[in-house]
C-alpha positions as CSV (number, residue, x, y, z in Angstrom):
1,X,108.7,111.7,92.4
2,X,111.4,114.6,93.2
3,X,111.0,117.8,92.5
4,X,114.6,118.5,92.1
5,X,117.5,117.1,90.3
6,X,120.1,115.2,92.1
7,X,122.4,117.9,91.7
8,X,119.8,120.5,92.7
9,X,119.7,118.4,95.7
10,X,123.3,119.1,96.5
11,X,122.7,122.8,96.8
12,X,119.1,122.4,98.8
13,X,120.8,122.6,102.6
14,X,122.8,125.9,102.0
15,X,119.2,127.7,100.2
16,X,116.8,129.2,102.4
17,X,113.4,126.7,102.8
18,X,110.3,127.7,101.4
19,X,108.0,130.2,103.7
20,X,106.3,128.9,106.5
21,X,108.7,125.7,105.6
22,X,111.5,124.4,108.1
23,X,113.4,122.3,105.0
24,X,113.7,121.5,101.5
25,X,111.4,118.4,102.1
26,X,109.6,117.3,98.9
27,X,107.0,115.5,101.8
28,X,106.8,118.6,103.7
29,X,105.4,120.7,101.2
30,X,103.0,117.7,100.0
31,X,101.7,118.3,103.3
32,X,102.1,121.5,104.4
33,X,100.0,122.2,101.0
34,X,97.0,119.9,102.1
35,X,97.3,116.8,99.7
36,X,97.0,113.7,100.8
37,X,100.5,111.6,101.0
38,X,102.5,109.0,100.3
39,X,105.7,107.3,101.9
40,X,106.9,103.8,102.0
41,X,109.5,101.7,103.2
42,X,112.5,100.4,101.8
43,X,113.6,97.3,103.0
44,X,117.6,97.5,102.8
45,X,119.8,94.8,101.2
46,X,122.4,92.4,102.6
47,X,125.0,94.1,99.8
48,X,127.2,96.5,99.4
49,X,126.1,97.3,95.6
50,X,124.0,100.1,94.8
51,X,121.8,99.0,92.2
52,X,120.1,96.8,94.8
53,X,119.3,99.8,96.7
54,X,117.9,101.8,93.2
55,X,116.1,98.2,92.3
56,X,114.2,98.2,95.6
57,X,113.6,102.1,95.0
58,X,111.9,102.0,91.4
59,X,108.6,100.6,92.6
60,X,108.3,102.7,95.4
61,X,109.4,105.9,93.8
62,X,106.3,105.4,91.1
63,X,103.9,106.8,93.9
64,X,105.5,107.8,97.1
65,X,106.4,111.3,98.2
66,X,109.5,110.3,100.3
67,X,111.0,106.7,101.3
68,X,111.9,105.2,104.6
69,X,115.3,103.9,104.9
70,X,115.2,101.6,108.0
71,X,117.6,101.6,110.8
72,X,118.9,98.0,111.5
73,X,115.3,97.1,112.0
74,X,114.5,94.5,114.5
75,X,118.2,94.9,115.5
76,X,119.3,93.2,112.4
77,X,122.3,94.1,110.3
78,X,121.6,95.4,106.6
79,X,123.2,98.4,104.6
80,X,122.8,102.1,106.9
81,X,119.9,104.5,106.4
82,X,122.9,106.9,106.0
83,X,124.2,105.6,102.9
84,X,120.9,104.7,101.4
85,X,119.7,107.9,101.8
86,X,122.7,109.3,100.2
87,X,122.4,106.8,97.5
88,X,118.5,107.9,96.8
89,X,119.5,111.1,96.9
90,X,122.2,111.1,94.4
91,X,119.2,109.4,92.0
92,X,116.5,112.3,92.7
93,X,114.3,110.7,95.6
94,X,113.3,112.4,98.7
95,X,114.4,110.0,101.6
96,X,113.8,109.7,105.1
97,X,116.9,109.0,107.0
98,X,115.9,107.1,110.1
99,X,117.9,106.8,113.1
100,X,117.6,104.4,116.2
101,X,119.2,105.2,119.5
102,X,119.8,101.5,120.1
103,X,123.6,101.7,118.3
104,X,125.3,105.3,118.4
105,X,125.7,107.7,121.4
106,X,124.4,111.8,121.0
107,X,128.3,112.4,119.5
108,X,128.2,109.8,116.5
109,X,124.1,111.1,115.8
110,X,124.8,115.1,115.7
111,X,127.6,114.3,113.4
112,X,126.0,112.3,111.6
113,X,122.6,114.4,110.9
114,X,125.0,117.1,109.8
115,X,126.5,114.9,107.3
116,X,123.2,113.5,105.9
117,X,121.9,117.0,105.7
118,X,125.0,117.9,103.5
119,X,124.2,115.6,101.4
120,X,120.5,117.1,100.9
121,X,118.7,114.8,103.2
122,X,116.0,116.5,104.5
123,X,113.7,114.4,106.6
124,X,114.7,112.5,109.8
125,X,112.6,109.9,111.5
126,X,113.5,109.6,115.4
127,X,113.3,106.2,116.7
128,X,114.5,105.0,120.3
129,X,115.1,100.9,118.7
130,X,114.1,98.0,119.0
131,X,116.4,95.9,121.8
132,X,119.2,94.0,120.7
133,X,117.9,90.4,122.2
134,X,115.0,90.4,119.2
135,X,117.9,90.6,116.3
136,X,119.8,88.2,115.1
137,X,123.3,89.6,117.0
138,X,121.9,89.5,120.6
139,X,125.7,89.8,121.7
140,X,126.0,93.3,120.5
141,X,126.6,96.2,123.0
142,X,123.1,98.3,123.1
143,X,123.8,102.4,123.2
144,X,120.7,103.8,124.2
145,X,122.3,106.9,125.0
146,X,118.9,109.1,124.0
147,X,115.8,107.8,123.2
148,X,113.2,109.1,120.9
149,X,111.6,112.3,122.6
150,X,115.3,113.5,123.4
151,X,116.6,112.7,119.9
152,X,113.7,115.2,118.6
153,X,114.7,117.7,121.1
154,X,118.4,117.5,120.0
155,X,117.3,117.7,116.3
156,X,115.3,120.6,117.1
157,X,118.2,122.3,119.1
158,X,120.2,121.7,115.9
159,X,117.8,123.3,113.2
160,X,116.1,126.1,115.3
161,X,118.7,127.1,117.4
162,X,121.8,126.6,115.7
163,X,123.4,124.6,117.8
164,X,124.8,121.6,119.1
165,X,123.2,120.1,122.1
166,X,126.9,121.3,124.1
167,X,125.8,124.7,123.0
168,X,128.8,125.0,120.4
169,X,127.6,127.1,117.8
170,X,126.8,125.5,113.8
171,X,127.9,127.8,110.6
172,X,125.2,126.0,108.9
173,X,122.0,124.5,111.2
174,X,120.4,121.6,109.2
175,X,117.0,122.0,107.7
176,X,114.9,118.8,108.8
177,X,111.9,117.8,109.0
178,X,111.0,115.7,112.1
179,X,109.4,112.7,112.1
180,X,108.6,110.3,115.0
181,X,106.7,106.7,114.9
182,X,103.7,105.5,117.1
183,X,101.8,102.7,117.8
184,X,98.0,103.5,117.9
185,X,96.3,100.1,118.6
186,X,98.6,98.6,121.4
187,X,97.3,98.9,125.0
188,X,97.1,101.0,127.1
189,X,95.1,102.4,123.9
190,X,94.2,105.7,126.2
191,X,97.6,106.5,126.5
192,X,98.7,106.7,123.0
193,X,97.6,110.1,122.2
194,X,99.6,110.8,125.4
195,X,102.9,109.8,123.6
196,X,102.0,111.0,120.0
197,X,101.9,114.5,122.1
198,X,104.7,114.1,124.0
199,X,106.9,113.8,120.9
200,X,105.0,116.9,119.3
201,X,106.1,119.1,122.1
202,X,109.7,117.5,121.7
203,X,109.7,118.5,118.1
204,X,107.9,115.9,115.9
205,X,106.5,117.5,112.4
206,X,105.0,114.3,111.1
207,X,104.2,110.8,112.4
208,X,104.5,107.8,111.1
209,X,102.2,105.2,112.5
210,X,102.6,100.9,112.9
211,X,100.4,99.0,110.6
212,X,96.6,99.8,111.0
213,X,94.8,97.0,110.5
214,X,91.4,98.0,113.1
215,X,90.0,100.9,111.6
216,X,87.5,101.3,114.6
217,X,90.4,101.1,116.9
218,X,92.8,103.5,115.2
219,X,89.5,105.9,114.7
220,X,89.1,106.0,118.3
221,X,93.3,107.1,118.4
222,X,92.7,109.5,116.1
223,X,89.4,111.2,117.8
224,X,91.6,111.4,121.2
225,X,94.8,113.1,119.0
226,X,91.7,115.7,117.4
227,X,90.5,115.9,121.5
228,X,94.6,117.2,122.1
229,X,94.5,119.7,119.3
230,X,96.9,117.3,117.9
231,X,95.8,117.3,114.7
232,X,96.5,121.1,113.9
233,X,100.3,120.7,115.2
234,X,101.4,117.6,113.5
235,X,101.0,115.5,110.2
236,X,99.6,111.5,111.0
237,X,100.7,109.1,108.5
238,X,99.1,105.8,108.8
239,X,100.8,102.4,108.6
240,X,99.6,99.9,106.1
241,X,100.6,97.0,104.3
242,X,99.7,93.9,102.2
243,X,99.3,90.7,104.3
244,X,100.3,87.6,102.0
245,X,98.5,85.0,103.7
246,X,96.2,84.2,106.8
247,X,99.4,82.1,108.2
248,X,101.7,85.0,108.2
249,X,99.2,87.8,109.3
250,X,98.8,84.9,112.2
251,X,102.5,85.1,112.4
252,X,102.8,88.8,112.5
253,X,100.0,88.9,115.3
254,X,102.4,86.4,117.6
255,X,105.7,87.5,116.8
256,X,105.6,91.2,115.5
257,X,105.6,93.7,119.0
258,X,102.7,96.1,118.5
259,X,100.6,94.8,116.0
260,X,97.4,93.8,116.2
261,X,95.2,92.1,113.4
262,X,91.5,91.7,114.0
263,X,90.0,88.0,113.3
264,X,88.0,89.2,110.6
265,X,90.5,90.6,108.1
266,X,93.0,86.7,108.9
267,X,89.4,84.9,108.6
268,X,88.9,86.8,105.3
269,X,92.6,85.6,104.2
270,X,91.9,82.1,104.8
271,X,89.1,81.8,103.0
272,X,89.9,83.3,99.7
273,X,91.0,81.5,96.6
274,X,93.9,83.4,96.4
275,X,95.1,85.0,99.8
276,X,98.0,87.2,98.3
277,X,95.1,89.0,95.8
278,X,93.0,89.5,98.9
279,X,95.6,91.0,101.0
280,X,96.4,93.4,98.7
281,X,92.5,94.2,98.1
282,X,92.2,94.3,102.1
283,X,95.4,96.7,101.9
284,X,93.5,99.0,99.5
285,X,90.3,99.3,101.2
286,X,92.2,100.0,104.3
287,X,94.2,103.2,102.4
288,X,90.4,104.2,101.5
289,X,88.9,104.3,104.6
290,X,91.7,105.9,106.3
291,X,91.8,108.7,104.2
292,X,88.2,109.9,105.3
293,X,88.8,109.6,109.3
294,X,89.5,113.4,109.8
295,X,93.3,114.7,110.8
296,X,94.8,111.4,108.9
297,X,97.4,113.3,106.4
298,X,98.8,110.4,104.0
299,X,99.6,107.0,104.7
300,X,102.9,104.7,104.9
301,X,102.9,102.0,102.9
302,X,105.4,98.7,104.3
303,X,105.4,96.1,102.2
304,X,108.2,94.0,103.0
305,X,109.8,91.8,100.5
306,X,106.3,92.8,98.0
307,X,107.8,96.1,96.8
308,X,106.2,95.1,93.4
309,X,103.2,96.3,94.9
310,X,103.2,99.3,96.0
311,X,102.7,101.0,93.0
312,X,99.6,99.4,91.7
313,X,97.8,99.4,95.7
314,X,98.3,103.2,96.0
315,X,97.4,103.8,92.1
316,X,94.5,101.3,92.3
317,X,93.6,102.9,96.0
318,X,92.6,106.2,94.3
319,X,94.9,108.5,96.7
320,X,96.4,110.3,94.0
321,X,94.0,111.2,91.9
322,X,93.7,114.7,91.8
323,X,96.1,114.6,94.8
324,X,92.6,115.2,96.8
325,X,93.1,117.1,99.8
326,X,93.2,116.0,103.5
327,X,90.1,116.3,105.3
328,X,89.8,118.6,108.0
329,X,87.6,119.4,111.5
């Protein structure tokens, strides 16, 4: 759903952003306009091919405003968010290049930003990592040189000030929009807001959230980020996905860090003639009620090894229509 060509998208990082604007961000000026949006995740291949990144791509780009391409996620190996990104934006879509702290020092990420804004990437998710005893190469040497709230600062040091964080001077700052993730229904749940402000101040633009699978829960999150003035400083995208079955929602409950699925909605699962059908229903209802809890600006759609989905829950969910606009206090 680009705006631009791919080769417009060459020239975007050396063209001034739109007014108001701090990039070239198709996502940005979906929200910075009001409308409701739409990202998902693409879960990277095992491969070195590119037409198994575009494959994954085509289902997603049907509806969403910008995709998520993960970082080693979980501390497991796949192709870089780097070179997907460059991939999806050589084909037209608006990626979000993610980046953990977990494998590169500040040296390899300032260079590397630069590079993926070159190539037109214009959104940059900050993430500190998951640990590298939870992948599947516990051996490997964690970095951890920054962590989240420091990458946005760096970032920001980069794009507002025009330099590195050494104080070296850029020709050309990159034009990024900032993203940072939170987890609204782990506990402390009072301290949540806390961190979602923490990484505004640092620089965060938008937020993407874990799944949301308590709307009570995340509506109380949401009334303590309107409480901060949060909501008029940065853009909440809220997590969902479609559960296949009540055994692996169970399984994502024990195993998954940071996710928490009420009784109700696996109850529901294990009940229904066909579980996969009423995940996705569950999935859609959850994109509708989410859209009317006040300060909630799009939602992020992960629906890991169900791509196929995507299209049809967000089309059948009634988000785009109209592109209706957030609603506000």
């Amino acid at each position: 759903m680009s705006d631009t060509s791919p080769i417009e998208n060459t020239l975007l990082p050396y063209a001034k952003p739109l007014e108001g604007h701090v990039s070239h961000s198709r996502l940005e000026r979906v929200l910075r306009s009001g409308r409701f949006a739409v990202t998902a995740e693409l879960n990277p291949p095992d491969s070195a091919n590119a037409a198994d990144v575009f494959d994954a791509a085509q289902p997603l780009g049907e509806v969403a405003d910008a995709i998520n391409a993960t970082d080693a996620s979980g501390a497991n190996c796949h192709m870089s968010s780097i070179g997907i990104c460059a991939l999806l934006t050589r084909a037209g879509y608006s990626p979000v290049y993610q980046i953990s702290c977990r494998d590169r020092n500040r040296i390899a990420i300032q260079g590397d930003v630069l590079g993926a804004a070159a190539l037109g990437v214009s959104n940059v998710l900050c993430l500190t990592g998951d640990g590298v005893g939870v992948g599947d190469q516990p051996g490997a040497k964690p970095v951890f040189d920054f962590d989240s709230l420091n990458l946005l600062r760096t970032l920001r040091t980069m794009r507002d000030e025009g330099v590195f964080l050494s104080g070296r001077k850029l020709s050309s700052p990159p034009q990024l929009f900032l993203g940072a993730a939170e987890n609204p229904c782990i506990p402390p749940y009072e301290w949540r807001a806390d961190r979602l402000t923490k990484k505004v101040e640092a620089g965060a633009d938008f937020i993407q959230t874990n799944y949301i699978f308590d709307i009570p829960l995340f509506g109380a999150f949401m009334e303590r980020v309107r409480d901060a003035g949060m909501d008029k400083r940065v853009f909440v995208i809220a997590g969902v996905g479609p559960l296949a079955s009540a055994k692996a929602a169970r399984w994502m409950r024990s195993n998954v860090p940071g996710i928490h699925i009420p009784d109700a909605i696996i109850d529901r699962l294990e009940v229904a003639q066909n579980p996969s059908d009423e995940g996705k229903k569950i999935c859609i209802e959850l994109i509708q009620q989410l859209r009317e809890i006040v300060g909630v600006s799009g939602v992020h759609i992960m629906a890991y090894r169900r791509e196929h989905l995507v299209s049809s829950i967000i089309l059948e969910s009634g988000v785009l229509a109209g592109r209706r606009k957030r609603k506000k206090g």
